[in-house]
PyMOL commands that place a pseudoatom at each C-alpha (Angstrom):
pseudoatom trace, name=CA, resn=UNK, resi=1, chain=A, elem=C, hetatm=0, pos=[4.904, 52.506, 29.814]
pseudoatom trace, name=CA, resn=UNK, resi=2, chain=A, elem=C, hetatm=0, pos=[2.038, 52.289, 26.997]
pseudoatom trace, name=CA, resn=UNK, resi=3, chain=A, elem=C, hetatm=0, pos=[-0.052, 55.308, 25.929]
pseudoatom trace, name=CA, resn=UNK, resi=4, chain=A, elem=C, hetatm=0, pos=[-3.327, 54.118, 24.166]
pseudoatom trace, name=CA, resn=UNK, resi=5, chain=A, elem=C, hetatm=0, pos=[-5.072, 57.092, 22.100]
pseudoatom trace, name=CA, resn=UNK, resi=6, chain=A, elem=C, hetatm=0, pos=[-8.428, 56.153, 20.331]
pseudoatom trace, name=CA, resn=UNK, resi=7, chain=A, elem=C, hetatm=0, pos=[-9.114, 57.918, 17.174]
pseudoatom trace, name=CA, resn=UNK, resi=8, chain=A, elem=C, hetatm=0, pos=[-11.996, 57.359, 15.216]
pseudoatom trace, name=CA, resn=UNK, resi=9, chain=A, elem=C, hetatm=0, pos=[-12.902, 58.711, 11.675]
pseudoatom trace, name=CA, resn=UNK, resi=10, chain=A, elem=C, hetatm=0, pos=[-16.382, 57.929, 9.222]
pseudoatom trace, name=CA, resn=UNK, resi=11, chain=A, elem=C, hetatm=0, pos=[-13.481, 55.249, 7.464]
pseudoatom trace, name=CA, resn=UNK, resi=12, chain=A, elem=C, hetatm=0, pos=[-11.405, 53.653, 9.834]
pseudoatom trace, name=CA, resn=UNK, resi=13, chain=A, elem=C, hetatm=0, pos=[-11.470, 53.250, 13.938]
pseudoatom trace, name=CA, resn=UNK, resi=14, chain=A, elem=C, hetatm=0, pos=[-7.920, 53.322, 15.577]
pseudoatom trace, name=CA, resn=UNK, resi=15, chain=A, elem=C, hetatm=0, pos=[-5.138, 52.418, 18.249]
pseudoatom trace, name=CA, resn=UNK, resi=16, chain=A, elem=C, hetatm=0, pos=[-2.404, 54.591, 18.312]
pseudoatom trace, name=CA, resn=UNK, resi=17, chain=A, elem=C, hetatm=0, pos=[-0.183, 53.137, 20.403]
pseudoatom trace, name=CA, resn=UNK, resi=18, chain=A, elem=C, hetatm=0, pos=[3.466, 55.036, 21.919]
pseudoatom trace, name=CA, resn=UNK, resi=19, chain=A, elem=C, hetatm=0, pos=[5.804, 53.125, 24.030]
pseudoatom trace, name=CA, resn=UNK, resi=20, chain=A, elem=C, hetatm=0, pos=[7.195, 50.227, 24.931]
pseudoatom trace, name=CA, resn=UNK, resi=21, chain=A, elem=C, hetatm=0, pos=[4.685, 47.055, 24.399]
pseudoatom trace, name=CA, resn=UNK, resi=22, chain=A, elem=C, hetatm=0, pos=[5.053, 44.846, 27.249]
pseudoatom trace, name=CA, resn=UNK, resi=23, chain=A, elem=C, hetatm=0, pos=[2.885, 41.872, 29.381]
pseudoatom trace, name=CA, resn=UNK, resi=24, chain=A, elem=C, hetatm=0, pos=[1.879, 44.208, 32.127]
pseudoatom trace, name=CA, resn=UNK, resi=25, chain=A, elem=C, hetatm=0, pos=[0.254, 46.826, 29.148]
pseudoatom trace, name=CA, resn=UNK, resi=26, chain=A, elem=C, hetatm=0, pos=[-1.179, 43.839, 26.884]
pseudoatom trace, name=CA, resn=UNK, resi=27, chain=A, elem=C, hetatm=0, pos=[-3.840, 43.940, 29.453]
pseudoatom trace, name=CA, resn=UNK, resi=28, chain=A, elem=C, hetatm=0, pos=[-5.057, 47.803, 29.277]
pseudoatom trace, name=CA, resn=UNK, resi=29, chain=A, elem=C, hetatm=0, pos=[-4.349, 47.272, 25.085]
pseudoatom trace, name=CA, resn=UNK, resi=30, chain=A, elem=C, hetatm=0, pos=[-6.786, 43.950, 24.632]
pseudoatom trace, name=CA, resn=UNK, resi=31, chain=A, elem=C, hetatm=0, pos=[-9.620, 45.939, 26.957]
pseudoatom trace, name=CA, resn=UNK, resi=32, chain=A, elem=C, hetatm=0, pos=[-9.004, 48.951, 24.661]
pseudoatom trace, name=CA, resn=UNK, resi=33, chain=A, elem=C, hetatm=0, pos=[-9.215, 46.610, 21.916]
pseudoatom trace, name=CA, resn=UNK, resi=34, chain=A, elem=C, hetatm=0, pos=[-12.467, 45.147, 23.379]
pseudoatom trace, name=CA, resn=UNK, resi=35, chain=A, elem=C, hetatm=0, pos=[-13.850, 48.208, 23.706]
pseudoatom trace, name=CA, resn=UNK, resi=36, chain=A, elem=C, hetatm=0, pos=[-13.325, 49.302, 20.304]
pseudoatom trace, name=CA, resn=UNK, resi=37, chain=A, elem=C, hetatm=0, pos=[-15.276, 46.228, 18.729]
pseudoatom trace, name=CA, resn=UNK, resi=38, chain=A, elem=C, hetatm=0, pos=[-18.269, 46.894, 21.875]
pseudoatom trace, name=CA, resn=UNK, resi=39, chain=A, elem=C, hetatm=0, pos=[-18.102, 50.390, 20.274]
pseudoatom trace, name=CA, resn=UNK, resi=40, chain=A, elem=C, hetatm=0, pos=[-17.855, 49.980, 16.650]
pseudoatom trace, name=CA, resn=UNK, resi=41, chain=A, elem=C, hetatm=0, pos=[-19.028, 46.755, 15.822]
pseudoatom trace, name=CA, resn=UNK, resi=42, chain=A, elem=C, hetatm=0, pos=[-17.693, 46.516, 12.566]
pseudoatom trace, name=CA, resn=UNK, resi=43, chain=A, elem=C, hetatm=0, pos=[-15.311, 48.566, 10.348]
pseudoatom trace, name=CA, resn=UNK, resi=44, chain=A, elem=C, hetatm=0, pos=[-11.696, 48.974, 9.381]
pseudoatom trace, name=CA, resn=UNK, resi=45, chain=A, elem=C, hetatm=0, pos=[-9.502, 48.305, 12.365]
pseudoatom trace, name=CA, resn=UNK, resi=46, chain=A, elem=C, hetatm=0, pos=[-6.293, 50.098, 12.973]
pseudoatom trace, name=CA, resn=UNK, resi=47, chain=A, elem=C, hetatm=0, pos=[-3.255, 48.951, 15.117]
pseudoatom trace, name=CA, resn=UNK, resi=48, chain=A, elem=C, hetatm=0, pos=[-0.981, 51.676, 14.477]
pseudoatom trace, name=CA, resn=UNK, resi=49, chain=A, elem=C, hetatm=0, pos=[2.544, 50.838, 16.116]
pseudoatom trace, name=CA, resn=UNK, resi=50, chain=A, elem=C, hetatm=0, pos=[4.764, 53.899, 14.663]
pseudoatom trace, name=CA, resn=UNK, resi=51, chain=A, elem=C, hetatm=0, pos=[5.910, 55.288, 17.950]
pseudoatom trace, name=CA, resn=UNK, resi=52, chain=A, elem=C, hetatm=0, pos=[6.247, 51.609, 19.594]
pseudoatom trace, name=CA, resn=UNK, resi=53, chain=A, elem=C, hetatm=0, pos=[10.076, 51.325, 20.897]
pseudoatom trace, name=CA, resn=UNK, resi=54, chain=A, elem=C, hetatm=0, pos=[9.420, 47.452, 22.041]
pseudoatom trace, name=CA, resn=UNK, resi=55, chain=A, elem=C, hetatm=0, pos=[7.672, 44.969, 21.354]
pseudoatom trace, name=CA, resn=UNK, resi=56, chain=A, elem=C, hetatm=0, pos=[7.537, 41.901, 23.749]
pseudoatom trace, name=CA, resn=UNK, resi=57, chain=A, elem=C, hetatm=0, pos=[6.327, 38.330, 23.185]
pseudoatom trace, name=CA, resn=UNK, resi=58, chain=A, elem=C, hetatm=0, pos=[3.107, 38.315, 25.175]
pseudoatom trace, name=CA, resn=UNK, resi=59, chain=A, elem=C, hetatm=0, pos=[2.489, 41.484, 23.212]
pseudoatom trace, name=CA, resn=UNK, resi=60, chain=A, elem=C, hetatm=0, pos=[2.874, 39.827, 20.116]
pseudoatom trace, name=CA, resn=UNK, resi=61, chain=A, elem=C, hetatm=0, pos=[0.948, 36.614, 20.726]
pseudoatom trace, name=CA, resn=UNK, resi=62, chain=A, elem=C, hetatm=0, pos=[-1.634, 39.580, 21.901]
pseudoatom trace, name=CA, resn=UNK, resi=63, chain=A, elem=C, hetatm=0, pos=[-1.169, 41.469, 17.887]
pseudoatom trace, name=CA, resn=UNK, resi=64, chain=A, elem=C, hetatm=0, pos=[-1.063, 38.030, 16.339]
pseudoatom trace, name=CA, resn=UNK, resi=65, chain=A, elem=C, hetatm=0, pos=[-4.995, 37.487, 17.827]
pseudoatom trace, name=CA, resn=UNK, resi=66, chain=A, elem=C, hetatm=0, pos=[-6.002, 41.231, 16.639]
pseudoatom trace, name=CA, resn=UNK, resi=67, chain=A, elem=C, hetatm=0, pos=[-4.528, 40.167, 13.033]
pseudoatom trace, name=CA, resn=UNK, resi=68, chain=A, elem=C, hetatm=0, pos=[-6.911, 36.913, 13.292]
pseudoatom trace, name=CA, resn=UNK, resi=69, chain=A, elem=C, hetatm=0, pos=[-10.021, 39.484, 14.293]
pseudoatom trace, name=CA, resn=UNK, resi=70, chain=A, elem=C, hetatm=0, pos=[-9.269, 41.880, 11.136]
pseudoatom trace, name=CA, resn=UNK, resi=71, chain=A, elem=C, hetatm=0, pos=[-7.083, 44.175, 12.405]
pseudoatom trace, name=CA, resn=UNK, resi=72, chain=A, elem=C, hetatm=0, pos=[-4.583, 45.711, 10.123]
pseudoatom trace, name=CA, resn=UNK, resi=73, chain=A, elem=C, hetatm=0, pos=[-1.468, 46.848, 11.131]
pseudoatom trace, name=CA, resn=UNK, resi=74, chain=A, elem=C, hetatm=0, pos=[1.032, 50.229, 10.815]
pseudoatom trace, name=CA, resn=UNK, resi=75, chain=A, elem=C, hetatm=0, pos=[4.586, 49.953, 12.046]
pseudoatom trace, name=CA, resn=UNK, resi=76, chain=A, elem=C, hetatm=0, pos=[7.848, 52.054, 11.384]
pseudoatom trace, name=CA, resn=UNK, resi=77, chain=A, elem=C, hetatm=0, pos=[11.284, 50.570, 11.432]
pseudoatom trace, name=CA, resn=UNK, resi=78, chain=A, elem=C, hetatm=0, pos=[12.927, 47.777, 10.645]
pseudoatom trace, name=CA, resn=UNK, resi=79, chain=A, elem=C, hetatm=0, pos=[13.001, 45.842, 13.544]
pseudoatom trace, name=CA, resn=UNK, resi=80, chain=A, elem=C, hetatm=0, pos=[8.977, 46.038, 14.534]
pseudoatom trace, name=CA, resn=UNK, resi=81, chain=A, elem=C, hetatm=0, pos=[8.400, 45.477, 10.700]
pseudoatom trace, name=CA, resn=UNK, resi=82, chain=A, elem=C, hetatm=0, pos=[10.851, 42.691, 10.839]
pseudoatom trace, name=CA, resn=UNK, resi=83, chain=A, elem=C, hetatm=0, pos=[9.149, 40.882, 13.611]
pseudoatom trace, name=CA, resn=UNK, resi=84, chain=A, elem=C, hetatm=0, pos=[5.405, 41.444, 12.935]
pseudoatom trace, name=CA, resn=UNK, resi=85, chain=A, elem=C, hetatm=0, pos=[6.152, 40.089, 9.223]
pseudoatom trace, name=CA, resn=UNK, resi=86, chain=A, elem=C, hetatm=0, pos=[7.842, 36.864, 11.398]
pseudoatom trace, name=CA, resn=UNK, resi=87, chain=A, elem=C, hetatm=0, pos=[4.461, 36.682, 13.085]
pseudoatom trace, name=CA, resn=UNK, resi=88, chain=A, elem=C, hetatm=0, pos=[2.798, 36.656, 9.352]
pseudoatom trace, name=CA, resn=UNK, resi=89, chain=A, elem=C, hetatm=0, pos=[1.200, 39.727, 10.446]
pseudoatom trace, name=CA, resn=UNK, resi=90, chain=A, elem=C, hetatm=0, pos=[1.179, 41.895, 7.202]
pseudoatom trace, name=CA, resn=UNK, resi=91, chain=A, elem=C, hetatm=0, pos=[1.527, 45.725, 8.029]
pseudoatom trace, name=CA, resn=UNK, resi=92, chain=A, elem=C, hetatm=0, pos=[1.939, 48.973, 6.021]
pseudoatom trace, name=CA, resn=UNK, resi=93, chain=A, elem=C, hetatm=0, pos=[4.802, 50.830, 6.373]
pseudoatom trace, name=CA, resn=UNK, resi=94, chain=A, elem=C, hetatm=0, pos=[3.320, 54.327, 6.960]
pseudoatom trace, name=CA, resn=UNK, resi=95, chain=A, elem=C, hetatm=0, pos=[5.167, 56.959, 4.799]
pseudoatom trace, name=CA, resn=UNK, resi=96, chain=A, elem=C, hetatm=0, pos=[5.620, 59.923, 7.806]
pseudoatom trace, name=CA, resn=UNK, resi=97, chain=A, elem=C, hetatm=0, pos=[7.682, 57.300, 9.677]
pseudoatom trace, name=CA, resn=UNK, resi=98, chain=A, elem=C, hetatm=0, pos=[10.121, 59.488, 11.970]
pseudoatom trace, name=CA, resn=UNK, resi=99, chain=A, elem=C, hetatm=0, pos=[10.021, 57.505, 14.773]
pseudoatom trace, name=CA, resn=UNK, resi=100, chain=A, elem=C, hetatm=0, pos=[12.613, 55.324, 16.948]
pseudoatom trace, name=CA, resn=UNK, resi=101, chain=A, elem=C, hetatm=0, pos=[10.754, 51.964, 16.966]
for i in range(1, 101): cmd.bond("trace and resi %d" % i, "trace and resi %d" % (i + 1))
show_as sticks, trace
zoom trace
């Protein structure tokens, strides 16, 4: 199960996503995503994947296309780090990382 929270600041608009990252969510996460840019327009985009436990593939061909669109990425642990630097997705390691993923 994925739970999407929007939170938007003057600075930055983002995605703070918790769960597990799988095909049946990439849906509900690329209309949140759409809905963001309808929103917004422009500005800094944030993926922030720090309380993600799992990432799939149809979920990462789905992060790859937000990378192409300008979004930037935050991720804790090794092994999401690990594969969204295999996708050539750059992402900051956010220093309050306590969780699992």
């Amino acid at each position: 199960m994925l739970k999407i929270t929007n939170v938007d600041t003057p600075t930055e608009h983002r995605l703070v996503l918790e769960g597990r990252l799988t095909d049946p969510d990439t849906r509900e996460l690329e209309s949140a995503w759409a809905n963001l840019h309808r929103k917004t327009g422009a500005g800094r985009w944030i993926i922030d994947l720090r309380n993600i436990t799992f990432i799939d593939e149809r979920a990462e061909a789905v992060l790859l296309g937000f990378s192409r669109e300008g979004a930037q990425f935050i991720a804790c642990g090794v092994a999401n780090t690990y594969r969204l630097e295999q996708l050539g997705i750059r992402c900051k390691a956010a220093p309050d990382c306590q969780s699992v993923g």
